[in-house]
C-alpha positions in Angstrom: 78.4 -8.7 -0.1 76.5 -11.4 1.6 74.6 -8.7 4.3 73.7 -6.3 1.3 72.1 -9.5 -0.4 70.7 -10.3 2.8 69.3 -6.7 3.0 67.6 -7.0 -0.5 66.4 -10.2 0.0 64.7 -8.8 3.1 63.3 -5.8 1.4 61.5 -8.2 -1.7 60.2 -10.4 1.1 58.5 -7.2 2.7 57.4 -6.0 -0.5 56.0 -9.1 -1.7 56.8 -11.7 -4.9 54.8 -10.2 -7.0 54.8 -6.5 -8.7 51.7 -5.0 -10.0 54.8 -2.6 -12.5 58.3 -4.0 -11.7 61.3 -2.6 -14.2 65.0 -3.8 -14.0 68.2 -3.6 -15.9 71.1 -6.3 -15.8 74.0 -4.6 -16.2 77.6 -6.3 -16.7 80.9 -4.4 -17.1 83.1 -6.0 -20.1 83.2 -7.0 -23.6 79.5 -8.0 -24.8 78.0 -7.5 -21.7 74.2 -7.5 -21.3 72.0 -4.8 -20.9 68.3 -6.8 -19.2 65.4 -4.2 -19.3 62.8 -5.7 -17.0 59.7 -4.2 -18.2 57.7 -7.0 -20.0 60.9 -8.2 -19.9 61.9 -6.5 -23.7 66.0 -7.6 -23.7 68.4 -5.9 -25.3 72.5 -6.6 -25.8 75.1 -3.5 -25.4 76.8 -5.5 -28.5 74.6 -8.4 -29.5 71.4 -9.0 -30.2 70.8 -12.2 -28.1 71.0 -11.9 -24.1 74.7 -13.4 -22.6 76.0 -14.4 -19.3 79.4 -12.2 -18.6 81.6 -11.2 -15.2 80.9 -8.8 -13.0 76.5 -8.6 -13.5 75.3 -5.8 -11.7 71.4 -5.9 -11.4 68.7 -2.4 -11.1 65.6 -3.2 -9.9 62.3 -1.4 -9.3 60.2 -2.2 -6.4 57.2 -0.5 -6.3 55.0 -3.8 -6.2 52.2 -3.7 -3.6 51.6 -7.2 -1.4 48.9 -9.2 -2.7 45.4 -7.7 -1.5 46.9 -5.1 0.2 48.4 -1.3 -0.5 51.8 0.4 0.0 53.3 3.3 -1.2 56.9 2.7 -3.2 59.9 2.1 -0.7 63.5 3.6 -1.4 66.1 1.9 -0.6 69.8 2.9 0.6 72.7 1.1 0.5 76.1 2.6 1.4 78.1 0.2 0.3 81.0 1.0 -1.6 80.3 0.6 -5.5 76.7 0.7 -5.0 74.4 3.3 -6.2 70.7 4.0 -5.5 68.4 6.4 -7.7 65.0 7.8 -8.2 62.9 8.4 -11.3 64.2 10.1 -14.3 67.8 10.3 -12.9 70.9 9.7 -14.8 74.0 8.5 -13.1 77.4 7.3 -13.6 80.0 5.6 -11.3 82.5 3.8 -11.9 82.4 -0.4 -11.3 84.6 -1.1 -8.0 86.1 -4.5 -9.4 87.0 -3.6 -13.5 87.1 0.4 -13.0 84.6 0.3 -15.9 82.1 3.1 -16.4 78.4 1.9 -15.8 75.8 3.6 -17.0 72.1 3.7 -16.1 68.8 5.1 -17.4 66.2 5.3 -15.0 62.3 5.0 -16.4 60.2 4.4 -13.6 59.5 5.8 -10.2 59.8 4.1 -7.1 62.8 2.5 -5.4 65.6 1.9 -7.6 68.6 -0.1 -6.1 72.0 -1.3 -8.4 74.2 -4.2 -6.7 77.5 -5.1 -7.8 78.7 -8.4 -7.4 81.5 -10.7 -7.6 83.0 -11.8 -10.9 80.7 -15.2 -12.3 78.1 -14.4 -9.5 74.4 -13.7 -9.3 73.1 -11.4 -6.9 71.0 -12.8 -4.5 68.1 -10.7 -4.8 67.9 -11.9 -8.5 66.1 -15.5 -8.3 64.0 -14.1 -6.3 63.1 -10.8 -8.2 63.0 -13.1 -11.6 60.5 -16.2 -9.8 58.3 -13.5 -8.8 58.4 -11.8 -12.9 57.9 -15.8 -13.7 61.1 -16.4 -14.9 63.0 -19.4 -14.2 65.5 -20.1 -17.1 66.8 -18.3 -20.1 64.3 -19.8 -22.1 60.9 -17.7 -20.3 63.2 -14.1 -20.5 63.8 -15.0 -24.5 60.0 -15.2 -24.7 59.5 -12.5 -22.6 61.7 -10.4 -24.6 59.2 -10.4 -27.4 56.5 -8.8 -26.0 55.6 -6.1 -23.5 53.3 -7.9 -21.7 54.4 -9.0 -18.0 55.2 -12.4 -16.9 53.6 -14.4 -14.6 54.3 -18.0 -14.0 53.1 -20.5 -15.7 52.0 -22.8 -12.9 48.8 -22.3 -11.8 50.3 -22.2 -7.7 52.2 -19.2 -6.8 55.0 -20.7 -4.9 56.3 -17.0 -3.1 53.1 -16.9 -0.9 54.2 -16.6 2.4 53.4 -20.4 4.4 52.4 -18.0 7.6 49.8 -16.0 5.4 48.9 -18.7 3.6 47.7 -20.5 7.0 46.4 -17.3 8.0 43.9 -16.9 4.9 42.8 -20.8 5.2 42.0 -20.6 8.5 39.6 -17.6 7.5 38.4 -19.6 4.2 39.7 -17.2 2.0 42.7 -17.8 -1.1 44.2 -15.2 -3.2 44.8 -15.0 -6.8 47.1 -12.9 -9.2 45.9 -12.4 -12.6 47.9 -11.0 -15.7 45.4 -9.8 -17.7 46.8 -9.4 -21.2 48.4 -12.6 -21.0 45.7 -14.4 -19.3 47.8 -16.2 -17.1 46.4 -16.6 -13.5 48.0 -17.2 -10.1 46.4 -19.1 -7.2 47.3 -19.2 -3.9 48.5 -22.5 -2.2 45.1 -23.3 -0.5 42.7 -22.4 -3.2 41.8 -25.7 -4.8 41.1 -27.0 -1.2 38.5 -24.2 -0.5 37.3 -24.5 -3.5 37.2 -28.1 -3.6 39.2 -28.2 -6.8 41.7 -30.0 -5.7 44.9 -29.0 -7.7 44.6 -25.6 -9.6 46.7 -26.1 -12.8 43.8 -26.9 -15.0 42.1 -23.2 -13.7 45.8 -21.1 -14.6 44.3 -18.9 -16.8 41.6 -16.6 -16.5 39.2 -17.9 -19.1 39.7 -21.4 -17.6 38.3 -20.1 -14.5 35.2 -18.2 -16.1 34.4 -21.5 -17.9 33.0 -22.8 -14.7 30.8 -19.8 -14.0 26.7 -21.0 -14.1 25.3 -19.5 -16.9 23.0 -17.2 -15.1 25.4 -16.5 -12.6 26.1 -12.4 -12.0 29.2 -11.1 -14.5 32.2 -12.2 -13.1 35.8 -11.2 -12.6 36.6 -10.1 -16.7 33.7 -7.5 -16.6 34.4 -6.4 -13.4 37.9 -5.9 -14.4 38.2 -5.4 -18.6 34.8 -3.5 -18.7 35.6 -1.5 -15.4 34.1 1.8 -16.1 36.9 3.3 -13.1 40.6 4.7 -14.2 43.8 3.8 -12.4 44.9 6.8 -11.0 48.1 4.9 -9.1 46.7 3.2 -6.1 44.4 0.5 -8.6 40.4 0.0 -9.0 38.8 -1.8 -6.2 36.3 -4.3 -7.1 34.1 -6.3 -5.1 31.9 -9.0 -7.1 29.5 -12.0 -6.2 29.4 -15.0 -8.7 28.8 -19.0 -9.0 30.9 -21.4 -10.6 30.2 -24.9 -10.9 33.3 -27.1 -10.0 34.0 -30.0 -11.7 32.0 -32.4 -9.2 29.0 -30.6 -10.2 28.8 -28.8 -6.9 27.5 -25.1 -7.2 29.6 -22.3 -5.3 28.6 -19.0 -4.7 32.2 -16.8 -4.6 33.0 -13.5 -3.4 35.5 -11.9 -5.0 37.3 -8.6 -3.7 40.3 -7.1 -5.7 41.8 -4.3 -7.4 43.3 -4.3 -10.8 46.3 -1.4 -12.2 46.1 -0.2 -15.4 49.6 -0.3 -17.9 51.2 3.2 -19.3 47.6 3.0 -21.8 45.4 3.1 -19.0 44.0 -0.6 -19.7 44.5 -3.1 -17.0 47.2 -4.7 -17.0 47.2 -7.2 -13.8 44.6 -7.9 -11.0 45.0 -9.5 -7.6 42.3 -9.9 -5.2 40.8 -12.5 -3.0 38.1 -15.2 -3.0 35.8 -17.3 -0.3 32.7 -19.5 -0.9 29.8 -18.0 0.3 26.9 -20.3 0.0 25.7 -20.0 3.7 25.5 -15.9 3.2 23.2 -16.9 -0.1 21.5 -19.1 0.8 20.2 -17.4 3.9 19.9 -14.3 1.6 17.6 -16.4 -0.2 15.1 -17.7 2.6 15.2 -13.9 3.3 13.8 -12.8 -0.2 11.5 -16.0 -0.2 9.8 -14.8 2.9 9.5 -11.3 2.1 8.2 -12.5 -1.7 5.8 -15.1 0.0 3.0 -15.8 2.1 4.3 -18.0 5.2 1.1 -19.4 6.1 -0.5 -20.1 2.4 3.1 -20.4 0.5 1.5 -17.8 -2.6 3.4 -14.4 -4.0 3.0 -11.9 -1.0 0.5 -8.7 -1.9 3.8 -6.7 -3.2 5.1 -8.8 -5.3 1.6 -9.9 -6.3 1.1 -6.9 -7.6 4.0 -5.8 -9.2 3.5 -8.7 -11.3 0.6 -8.0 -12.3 1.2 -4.2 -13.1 3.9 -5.7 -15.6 1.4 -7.9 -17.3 -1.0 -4.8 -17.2 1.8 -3.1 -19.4 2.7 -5.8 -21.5 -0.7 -6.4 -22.4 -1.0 -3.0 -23.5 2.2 -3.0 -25.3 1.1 -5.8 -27.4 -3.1 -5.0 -27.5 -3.9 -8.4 -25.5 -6.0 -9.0 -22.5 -5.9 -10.3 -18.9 -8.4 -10.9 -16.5 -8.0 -9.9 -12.5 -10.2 -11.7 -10.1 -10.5 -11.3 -6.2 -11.4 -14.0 -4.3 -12.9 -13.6 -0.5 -13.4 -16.1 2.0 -17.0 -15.5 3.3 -17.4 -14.9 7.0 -13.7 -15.1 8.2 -14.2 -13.3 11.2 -17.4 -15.7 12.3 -14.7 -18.4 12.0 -12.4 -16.6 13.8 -14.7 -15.8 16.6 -16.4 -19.7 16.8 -13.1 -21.2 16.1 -9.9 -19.2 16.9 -7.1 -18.0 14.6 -5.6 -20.9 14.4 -8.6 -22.6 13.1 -8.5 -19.3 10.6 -5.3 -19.7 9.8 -6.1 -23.4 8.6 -8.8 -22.4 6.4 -6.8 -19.3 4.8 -4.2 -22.3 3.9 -6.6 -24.7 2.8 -8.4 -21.9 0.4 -5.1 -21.4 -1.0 -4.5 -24.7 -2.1 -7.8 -25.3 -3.0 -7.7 -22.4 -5.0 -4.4 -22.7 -6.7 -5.6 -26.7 -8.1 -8.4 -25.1 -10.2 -6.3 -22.4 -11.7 -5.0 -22.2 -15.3 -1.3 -23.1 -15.4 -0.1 -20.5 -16.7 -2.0 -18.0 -14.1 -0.9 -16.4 -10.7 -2.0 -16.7 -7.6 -1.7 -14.2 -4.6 -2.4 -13.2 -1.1 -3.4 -9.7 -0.8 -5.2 -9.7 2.3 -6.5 -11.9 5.8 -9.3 -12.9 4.0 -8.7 -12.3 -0.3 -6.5 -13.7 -2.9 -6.3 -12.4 -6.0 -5.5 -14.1 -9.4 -4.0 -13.1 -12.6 -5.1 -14.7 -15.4 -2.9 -14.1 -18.8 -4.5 -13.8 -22.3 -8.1 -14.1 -20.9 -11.1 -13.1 -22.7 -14.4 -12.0 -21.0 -16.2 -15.7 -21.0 -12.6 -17.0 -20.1 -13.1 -14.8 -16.8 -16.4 -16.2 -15.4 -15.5 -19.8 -16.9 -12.5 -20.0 -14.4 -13.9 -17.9 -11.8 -17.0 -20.9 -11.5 -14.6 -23.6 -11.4 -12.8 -22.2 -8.9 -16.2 -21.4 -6.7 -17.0 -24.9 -7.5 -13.5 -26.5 -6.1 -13.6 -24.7 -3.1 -17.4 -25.6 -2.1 -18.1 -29.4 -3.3 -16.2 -30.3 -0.6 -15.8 -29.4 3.3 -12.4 -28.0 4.8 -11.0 -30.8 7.2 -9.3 -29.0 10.2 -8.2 -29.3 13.6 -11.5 -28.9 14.6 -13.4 -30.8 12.5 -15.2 -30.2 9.2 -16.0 -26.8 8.1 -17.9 -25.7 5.2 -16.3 -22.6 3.3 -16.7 -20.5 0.2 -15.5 -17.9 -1.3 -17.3 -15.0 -3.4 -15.2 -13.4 -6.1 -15.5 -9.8 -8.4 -13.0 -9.4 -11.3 -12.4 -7.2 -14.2 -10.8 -7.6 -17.8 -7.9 -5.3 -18.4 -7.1 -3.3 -20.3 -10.5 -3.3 -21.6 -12.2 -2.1 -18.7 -9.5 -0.9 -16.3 -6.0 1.1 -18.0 -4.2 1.6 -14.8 -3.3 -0.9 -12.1 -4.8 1.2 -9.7 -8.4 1.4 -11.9 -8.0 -2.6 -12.3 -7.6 -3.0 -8.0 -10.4 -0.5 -7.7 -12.9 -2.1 -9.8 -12.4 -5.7 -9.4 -12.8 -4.5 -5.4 -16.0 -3.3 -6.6 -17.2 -5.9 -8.4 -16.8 -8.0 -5.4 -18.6 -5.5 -3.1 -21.4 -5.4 -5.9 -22.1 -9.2 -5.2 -21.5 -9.9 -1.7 -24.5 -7.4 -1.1 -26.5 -9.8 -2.6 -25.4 -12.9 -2.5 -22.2 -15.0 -1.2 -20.4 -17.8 -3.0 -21.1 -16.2 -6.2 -18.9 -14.3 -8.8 -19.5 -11.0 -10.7 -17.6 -9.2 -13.1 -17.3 -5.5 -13.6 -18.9 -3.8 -16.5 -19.1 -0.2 -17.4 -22.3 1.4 -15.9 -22.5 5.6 -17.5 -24.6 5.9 -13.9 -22.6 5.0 -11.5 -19.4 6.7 -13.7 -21.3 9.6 -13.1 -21.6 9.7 -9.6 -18.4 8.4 -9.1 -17.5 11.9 -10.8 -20.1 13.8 -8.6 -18.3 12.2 -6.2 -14.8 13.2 -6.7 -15.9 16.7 -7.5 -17.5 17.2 -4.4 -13.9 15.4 -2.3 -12.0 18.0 -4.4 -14.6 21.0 -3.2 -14.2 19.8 0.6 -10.7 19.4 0.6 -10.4 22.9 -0.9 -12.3 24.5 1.3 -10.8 23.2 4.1 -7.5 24.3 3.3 -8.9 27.8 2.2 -10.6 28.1 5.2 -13.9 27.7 3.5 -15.4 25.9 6.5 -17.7 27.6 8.9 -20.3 27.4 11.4 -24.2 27.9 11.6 -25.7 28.1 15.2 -29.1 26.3 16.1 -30.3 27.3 19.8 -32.0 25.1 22.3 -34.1 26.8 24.5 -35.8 26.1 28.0 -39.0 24.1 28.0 -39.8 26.5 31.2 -38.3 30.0 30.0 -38.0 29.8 26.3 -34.4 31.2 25.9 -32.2 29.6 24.7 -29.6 27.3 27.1 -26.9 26.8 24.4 -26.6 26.2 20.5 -26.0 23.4 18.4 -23.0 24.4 15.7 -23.6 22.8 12.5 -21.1 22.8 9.4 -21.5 25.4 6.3 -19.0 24.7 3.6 -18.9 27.5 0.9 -17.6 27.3 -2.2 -15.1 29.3 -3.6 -18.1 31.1 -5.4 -20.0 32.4 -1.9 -22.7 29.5 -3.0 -23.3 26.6 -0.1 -22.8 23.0 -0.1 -25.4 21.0 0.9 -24.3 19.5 4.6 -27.3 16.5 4.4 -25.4 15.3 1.1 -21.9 16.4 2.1 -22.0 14.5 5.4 -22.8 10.9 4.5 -20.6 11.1 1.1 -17.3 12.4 3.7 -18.1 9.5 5.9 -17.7 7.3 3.1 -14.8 8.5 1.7 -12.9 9.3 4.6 -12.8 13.0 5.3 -15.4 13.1 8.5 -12.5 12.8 10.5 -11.0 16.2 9.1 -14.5 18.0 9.0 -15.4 17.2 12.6 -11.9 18.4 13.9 -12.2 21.2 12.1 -15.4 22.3 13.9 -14.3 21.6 17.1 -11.6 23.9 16.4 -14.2 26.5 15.6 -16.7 26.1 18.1 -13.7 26.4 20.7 -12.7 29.5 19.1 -16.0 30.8 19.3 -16.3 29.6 22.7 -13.1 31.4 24.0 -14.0 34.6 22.3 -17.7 34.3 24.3 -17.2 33.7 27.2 -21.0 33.4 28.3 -22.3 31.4 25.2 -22.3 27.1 25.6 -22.1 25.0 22.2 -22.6 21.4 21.2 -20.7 20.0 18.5 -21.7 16.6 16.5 -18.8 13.8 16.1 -19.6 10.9 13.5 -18.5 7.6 14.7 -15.3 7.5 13.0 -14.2 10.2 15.1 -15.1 8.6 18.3 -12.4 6.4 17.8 -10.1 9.2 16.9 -7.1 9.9 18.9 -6.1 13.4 16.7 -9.7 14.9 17.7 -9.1 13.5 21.4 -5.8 15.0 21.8 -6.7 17.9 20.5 -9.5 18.6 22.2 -7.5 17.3 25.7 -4.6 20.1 24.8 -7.2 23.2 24.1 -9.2 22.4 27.8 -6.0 22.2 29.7 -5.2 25.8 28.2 -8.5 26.9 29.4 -10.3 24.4 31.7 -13.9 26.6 31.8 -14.2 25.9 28.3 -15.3 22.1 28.9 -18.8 23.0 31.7 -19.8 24.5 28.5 -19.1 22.3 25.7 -21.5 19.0 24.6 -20.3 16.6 22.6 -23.3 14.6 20.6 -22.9 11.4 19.6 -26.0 9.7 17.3 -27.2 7.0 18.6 -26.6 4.4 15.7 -23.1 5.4 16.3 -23.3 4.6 19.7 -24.4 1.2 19.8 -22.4 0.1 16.6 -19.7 0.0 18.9 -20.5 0.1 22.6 -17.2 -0.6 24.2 -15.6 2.5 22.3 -18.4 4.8 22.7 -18.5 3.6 26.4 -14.5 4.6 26.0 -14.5 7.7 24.0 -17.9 9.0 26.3 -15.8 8.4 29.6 -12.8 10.4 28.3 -15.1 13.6 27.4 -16.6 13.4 31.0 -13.3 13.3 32.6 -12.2 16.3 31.1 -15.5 18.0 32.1 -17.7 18.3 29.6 -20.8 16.7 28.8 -21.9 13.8 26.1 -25.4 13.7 24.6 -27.3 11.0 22.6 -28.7 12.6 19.3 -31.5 11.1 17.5 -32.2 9.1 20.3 -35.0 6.7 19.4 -34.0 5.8 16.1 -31.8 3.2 17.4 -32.5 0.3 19.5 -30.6 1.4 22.4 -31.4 -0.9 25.1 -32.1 0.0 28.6 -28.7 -1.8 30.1 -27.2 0.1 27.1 -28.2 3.4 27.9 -26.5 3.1 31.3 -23.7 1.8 30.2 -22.6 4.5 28.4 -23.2 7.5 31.1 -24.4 10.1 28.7 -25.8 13.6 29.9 -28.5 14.0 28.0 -30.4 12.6 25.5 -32.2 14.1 22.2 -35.0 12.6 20.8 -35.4 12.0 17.0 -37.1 14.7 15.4 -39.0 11.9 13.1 -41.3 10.9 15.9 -41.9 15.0 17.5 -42.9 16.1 14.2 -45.2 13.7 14.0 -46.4 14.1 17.6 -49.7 15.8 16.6 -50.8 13.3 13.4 -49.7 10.0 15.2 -50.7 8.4 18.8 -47.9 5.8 18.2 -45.5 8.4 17.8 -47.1 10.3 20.8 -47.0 6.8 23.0 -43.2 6.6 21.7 -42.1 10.2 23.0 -43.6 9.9 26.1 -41.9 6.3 26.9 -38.7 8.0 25.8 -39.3 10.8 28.4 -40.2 8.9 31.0 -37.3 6.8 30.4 -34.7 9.8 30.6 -36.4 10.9 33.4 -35.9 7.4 35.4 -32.3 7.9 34.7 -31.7 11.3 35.4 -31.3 12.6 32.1 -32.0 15.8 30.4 -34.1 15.3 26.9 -34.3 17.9 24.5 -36.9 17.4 21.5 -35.9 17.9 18.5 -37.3 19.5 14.6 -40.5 21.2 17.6 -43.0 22.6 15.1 -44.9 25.1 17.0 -46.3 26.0 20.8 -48.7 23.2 21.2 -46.5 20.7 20.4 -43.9 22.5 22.9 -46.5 22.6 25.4 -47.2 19.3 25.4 -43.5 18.4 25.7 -43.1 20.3 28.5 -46.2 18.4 30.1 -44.7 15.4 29.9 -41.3 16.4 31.2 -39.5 17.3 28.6 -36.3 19.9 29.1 -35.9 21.7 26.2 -36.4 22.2 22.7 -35.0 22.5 19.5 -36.6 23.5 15.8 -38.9 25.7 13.5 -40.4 26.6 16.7 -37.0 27.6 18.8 -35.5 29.2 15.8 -33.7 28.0 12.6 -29.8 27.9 12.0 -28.7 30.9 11.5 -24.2 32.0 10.6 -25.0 35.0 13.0 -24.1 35.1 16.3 -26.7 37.0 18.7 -24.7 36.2 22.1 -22.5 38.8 20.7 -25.5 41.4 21.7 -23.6 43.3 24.9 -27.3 42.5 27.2 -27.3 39.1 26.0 -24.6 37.5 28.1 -25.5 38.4 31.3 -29.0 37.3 30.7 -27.7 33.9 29.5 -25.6 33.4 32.2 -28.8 34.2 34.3 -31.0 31.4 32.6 -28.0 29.0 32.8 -28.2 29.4 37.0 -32.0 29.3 37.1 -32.6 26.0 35.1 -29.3 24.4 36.3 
């Protein structure tokens, strides 16, 4: 008998004290004996009403219990013994008692394991103190009161005194303690370790679960009951996982953030029924998750809301004003000339006076209003229930904090100030976007006239209009780029010695979808500004090397805007197309206007060096309308140069202008560049060109633009080709 105890004993240790559904009959063979149905522990007598000690107990027992925080499926158990039985699930078995010949019989109601020992007359089996300590019951007064219910048992200490002393070192070690929670009874388990991790000392005051939610901060996330009692997942036999984050406040007053992984099993009714799981303090993992969402939220170097989260409050007050038909202002506030102080200074110096602003800024605000960094140079401000005169009442005490007094740095005293543009919303701006846009412009508005100054938006029915104009014509270029709407007109420049023509100037035609043109002198500037030159000037390239491939005699020149000089997609492109067909490039010009050209000179220099070294040539358009220097002009290593039409088509009615074309000749001419005049009126005006040196011309007098293509005249190319050799 002793080694079939010893075998059960083993099998409860391996299965664990505790039993998520755990169901178990005492069965005793004689007069009165009692029949124990472990199952909430609901007792019931063969004879009597009230449960009795007799001879010859024989126990069933169910284990099916997984180990705390972990998951196995139910064990059988065989036992050979003489006298002993084992069953499964719904089985129904009788055999007769070895000791009193007595017929036991035994009702199975649960799956799992089932295993019946006999013992000795006036003995226990030795699997029972075990079985009952892990139900929670110690004495016949705990399976009276469990008899009453059908709730399970657990003990009512708030220690759980089965843990294993090896796994209980094992979890400390890690910082972790486990927990067994019978949920309709509230009664909670702790392991051995957990009021030292959670510096609670002893647990017995936390032994149920709403003592332990009692400590949880206020705000803290849900906790274990929601998780658990409001689980939206169903028990299908293997539990509900949960995995929660929390704070309690222990009874020190110190604030621990717990993580709390679990599952819970549901009872027959599919409501859960018990819980086990695990906790560990993870303040270190918060609190480091908190730096993180401070630094993403803020602004390192002036300690204000960071541009996103700037915004995204102020897109909520946008709505909430509009819910509730109030008002906010929206101001902008730039640091004048940044980038002088930059340059005179350094960033660090920058840096300093970014922070500085900040503060400075922040001590004349409202205190109810918000203040952000949206940019290197710009912080805006949210202002709550603002009126109009509100608006330009703080925005002037704000201008006036910032300069009445000078910005003590590193490098000494600085003087700073800041011009500002705002709007009142939703009065003037519906949308977030409108409100960004027009305090932006608002603050363009004012810096073009004066600095340190503030200006707030207002509706103007003129410039609403042309902001239309404008996004009608952005909608017209973008269509007809897509539909292949884009085309090509072909100026020529002829030979000051010959008079035929040496090449052709493409210039852009955009039709609309109704055959009608666009104008190109408006279209031009207005797709600068907004951003589309990039996409106008590719596209033309891609033409003009189309036309180029499909004529093999005919050379073109193409213009770039100064956007696209610093364009890697048109580069890259163009790169790709002459290493398809290398000839292509001794007959392609790229023209860059001279404004362009010295906006930038260390990019043009760049951009002009890559088009030579893939063998074509760069010209300087409009050249004279610019202030090209002489070191300037051989810096960049052009071609050729054009001179600005403005001073040739006044070369008749003006000796200045007359004086200026010839200086510009004889200048080109010193450097061994071609010139080609442009917007030539007639012969006497070419003649005298061509007197002073000039190379070519271009104009009324050469011939207007024109979409058609006369190199595609069979005699043309040769005689082209003929030219080209002559005047080469």
């Amino acid at each position: 008998m002793k080694g079939a105890a010893g075998r059960c004993d083993a099998a409860i240790r391996a299965l664990g004290s505790g039993a998520s559904r755990a169901t178990g009959r005492l069965v005793g063979a004689g007069a009165g004996c009692a029949l124990a149905s472990v199952r909430g522990m609901r007792l019931r007598s063969a004879r009597s009403r009230s449960p009795q000690r007799r001879p010859h107990c024989t126990m069933v027992f169910d284990l099916t219990a997984p180990i705390l925080a972990m998951s196995r499926p139910p064990v059988r158990l065989q036992d050979t013994t003489p006298g002993r039985w084992c069953g499964s699930r719904n089985e129904r078995a009788e055999r007769s008692h070895p000791n009193s010949g007595q017929v036991v019989e035994q009702v199975l109601t649960l799956g799992g394991a089932m295993m019946q020992v006999a013992t000795a007359p006036d003995t226990v089996p030795s699997p029972f103190p075990a079985i009952l300590r892990g139900w929670g019951i110690k004495d016949r007064r705990d399976m009276e009161s469990a008899a009453t219910g059908t709730e399970p048992v657990t003990s009512s200490d708030s220690q759980n005194p089965a843990v294993d002393p090896v796994l209980d070192a094992i979890l400390s070690s890690v910082g972790t303690a486990t927990y067994e929670w019978a949920v309709p009874s509230d009664k909670l388990s702790w392991s051995a370790n957990a009021g030292t991790l959670l510096g609670i000392g002893e647990m017995d005051r936390f032994g149920s679960g709403r003592a332990f939610a009692q400590m949880m901060v206020p705000e803290s996330p849900a906790g274990r009951y929601e998780a658990v009692v409001n689980s939206p997942g169903t028990d299908r036999g293997d539990g509900v996982a949960y995995d929660i984050e929390y704070a309690i406040r222990t009874p020190s007053g110190t604030t621990l953030w717990i993580e709390d992984q679990g599952r819970w099993f549901a009872s027959s009714d599919g409501r859960p029924l018990k819980a086990h799981g695990t906790v560990r303090v993870i303040n270190e993992r918060v609190e480091n998750h908190r730096r993180l969402v401070e630094a993403s939220e803020y602004d390192p170097l002036t300690g204000q809301l960071a541009r996103h989260r700037f915004c995204a409050v102020l897109e909520e007050a946008l709505e909430d004003a509009q819910k509730v038909r109030g008002s906010i202002g929206f101001l902008i506030a730039a640091i004048d000339n940044l980038s002088h102080i930059n340059e005179a200074y350094g960033f660090d110096i920058a840096d300093e006076i970014i922070a500085a602003a900040g503060r400075r800024i922040r001590s004349r605000m409202r205190g109810g209003d918000l203040l952000g960094r949206l940019s290197g140079n710009k912080f805006g401000i949210l202002m709550r229930n603002c009126q109009p005169d509100d608006l330009a009442v703080a925005a002037e005490r704000i201008l006036d904090g910032v300069r009445q007094e000078v910005f003590l740095t590193s490098a000494g005293a600085i003087v700073v100030s800041v011009t500002m543009g705002g709007v009142i919303a939703p009065r003037h701006a519906h949308s977030f976007g409108t409100m960004m846009g027009r305090a932006q412009e608002a603050l363009d508005s004012i810096k073009l006239r004066r600095r340190g100054a503030f200006h707030a938006y207002l509706p103007d029915p003129e410039r609403e209009q042309t902001r239309r104009e404008n996004l009608r014509i952005t909608d017209e270029i973008l269509a007809a780029l897509n539909e292949r709407r884009v085309d090509l007109a072909f100026q020529p420049i002829v030979s000051a010695r010959t008079g035929l023509p040496l090449s052709y100037e493409c210039l852009l035609r955009i039709h609309r979808a109704d055959g009608t043109l666009l104008s190109a002198s408006s279209i031009v500037p207005l797709a600068e500004k907004l951003g589309l030159i990039r996409l106008i000037d590719l596209r033309v390239l891609e033409l003009a090397l189309q036309e180029m491939t499909e004529a093999p005699n005919v050379s073109l020149s193409v213009n770039v805007s100064p956007a696209t000089t610093m364009d890697k997609t048109w580069l890259a492109v163009l790169d790709a197309r002459l290493k398809i067909d290398p000839g292509l490039a001794r007959r392609l010009t790229v023209e860059i206007t001279e404004t362009a050209a010295i906006a930038n000179i260390q990019e043009t220099r760049s951009f002009v060096a890559k088009i030579r070294s893939l063998g074509a040539k760069v010209a300087i358009d409009d050249f004279g309308a610019g202030y090209t220097s002489f070191r300037n002009l051989r810096t960049l290593d052009v071609d050729c140069v054009k001179i600005d039409g403005a001073f040739v088509e006044n070369f008749e009615r003006s000796e200045d202008d007359r004086h200026f074309v010839e200086t510009l000749i004889g200048l080109a001419r010193h450097m061994n560049l071609k010139t080609v005049a442009e917007w030539v009126p007639n012969p006497r005006v070419a003649a005298r060109l061509a007197e002073l040196g000039c190379d070519a011309f271009q104009g009324t007098f050469s011939g207007d633009a024109s979409e058609e293509r006369p190199w595609r005249d069979q005699a043309l190319p040769a005689a082209l080709d003929g030219i080209r050799r002559l005047s080469a």
